[in-house]
Backbone as CSV, one residue per row, in Angstrom:
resi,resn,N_x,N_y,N_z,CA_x,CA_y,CA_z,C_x,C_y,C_z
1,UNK,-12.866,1.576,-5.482,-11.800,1.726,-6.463,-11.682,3.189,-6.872
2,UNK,-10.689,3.296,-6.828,-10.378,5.195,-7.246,-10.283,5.084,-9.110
3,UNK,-11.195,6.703,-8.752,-11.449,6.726,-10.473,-10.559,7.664,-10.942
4,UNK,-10.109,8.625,-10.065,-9.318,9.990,-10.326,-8.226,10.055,-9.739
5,UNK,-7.082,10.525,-9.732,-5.931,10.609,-9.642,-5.856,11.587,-8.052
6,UNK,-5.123,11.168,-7.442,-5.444,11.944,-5.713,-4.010,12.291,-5.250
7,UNK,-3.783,12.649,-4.911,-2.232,13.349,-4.441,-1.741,12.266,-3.234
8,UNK,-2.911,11.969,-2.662,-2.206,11.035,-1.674,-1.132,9.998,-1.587
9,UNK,-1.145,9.594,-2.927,-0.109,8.420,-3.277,1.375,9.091,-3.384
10,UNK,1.454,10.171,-4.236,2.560,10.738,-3.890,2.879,11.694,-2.553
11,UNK,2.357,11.882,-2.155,2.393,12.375,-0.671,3.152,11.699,0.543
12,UNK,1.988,10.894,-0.188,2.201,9.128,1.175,3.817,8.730,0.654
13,UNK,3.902,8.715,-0.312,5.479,7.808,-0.755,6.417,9.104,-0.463
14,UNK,6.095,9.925,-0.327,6.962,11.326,0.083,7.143,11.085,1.626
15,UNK,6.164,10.826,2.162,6.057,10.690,3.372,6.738,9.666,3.910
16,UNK,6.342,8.363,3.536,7.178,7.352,3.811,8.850,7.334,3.796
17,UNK,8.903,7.808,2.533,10.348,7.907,2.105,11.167,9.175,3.445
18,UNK,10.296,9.715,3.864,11.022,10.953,5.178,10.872,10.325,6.319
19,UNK,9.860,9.403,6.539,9.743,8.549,7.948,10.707,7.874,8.218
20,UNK,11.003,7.157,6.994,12.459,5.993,6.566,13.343,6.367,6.567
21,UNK,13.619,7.549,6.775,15.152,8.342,6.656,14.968,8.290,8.146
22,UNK,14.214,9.393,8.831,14.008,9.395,10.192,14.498,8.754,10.909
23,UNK,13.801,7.546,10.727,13.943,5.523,11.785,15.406,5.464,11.216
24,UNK,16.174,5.812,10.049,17.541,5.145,10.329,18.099,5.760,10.592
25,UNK,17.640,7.097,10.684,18.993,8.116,11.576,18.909,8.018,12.714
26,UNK,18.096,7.704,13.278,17.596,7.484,14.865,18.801,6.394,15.252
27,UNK,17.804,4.971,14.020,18.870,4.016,14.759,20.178,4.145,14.661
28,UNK,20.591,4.186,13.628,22.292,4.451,13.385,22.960,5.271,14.009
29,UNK,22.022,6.284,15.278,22.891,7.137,16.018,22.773,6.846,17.068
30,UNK,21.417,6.535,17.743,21.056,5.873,19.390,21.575,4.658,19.455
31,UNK,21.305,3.545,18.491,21.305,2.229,18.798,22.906,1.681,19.509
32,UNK,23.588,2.177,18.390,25.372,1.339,18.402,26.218,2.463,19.410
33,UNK,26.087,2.776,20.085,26.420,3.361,21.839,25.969,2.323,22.277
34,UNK,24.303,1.665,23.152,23.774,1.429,23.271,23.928,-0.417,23.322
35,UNK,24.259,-0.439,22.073,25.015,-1.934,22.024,26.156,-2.558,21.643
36,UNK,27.182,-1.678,21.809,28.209,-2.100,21.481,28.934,-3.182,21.964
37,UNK,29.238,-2.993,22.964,29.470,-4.080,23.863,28.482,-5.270,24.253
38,UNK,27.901,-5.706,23.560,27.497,-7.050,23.212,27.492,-8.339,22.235
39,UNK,27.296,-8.860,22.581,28.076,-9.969,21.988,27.378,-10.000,20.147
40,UNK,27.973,-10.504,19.436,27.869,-10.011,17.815,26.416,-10.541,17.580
41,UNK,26.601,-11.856,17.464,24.758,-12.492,17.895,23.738,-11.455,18.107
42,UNK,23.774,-11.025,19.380,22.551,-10.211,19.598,22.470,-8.919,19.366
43,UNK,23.619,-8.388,18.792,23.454,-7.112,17.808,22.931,-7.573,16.785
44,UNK,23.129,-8.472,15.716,22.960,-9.059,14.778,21.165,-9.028,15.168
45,UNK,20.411,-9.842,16.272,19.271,-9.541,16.563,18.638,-8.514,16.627
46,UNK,19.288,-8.072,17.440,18.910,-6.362,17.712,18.543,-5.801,16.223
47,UNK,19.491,-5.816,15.654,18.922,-4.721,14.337,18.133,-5.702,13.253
48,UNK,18.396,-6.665,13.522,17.291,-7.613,12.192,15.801,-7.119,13.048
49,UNK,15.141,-6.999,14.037,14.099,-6.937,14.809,14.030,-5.232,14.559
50,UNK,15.166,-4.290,14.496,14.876,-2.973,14.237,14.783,-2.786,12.361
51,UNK,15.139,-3.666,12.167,14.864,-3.621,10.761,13.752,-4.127,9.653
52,UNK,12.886,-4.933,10.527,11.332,-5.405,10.329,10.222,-4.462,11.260
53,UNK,10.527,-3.935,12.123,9.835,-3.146,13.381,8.930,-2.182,12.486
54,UNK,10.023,-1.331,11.419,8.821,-0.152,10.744,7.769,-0.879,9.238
55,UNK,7.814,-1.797,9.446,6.724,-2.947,8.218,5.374,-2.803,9.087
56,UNK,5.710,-2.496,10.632,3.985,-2.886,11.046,3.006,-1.865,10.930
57,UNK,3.483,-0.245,10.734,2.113,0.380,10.258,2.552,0.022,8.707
58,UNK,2.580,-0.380,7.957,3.413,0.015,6.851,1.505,-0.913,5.828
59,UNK,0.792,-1.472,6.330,-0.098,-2.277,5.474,-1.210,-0.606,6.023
60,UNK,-1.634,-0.698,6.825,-2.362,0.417,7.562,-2.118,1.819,5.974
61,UNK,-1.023,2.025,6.201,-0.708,3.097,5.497,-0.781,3.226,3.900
62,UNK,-0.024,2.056,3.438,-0.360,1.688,2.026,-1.666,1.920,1.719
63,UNK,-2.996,1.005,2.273,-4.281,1.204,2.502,-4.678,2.972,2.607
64,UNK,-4.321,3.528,3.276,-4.410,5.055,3.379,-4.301,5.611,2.291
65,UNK,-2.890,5.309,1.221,-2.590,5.752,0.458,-3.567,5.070,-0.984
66,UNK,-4.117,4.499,-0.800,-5.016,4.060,-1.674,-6.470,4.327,-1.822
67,UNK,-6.587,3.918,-0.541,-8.236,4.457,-0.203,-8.756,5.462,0.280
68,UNK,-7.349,6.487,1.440,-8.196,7.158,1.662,-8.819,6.861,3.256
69,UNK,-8.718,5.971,3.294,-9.160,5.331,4.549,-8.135,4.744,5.605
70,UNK,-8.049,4.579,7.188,-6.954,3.709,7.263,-7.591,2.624,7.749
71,UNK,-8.528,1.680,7.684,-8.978,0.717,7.950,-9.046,-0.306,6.168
């Protein structure tokens, strides 16, 4: 348990918050070229699956930002 106040938390949420910009400028500029021409359905897939995709380091990191650790 942290006793003292550590920069990491705001760092990390600094960080996050620039990663998250990143991943949607990416997608919102590569993706829809890419899939336009498909049928509404599996765009609709496509981005619900790009839109849960950056949650999986996202426990890893929180943890980082807490402990210090990434395990």
């Amino acid at each position: 348990m942290r006793e003292e106040p550590t920069l990491r938390i705001p760092f990390g949420v600094l960080a996050l918050l620039m990663a998250l910009l990143a991943y949607g400028i990416v997608v919102a500029t590569f993706i829809p070229p890419l899939i336009a021409s498909w049928h509404t359905f599996v765009q609709t897939l496509v981005y619900l699956v790009l839109g849960l995709i950056w949650l999986l380091p996202l426990r890893r990191f929180l943890i980082w930002m807490e402990t210090g650790n990434w395990g």
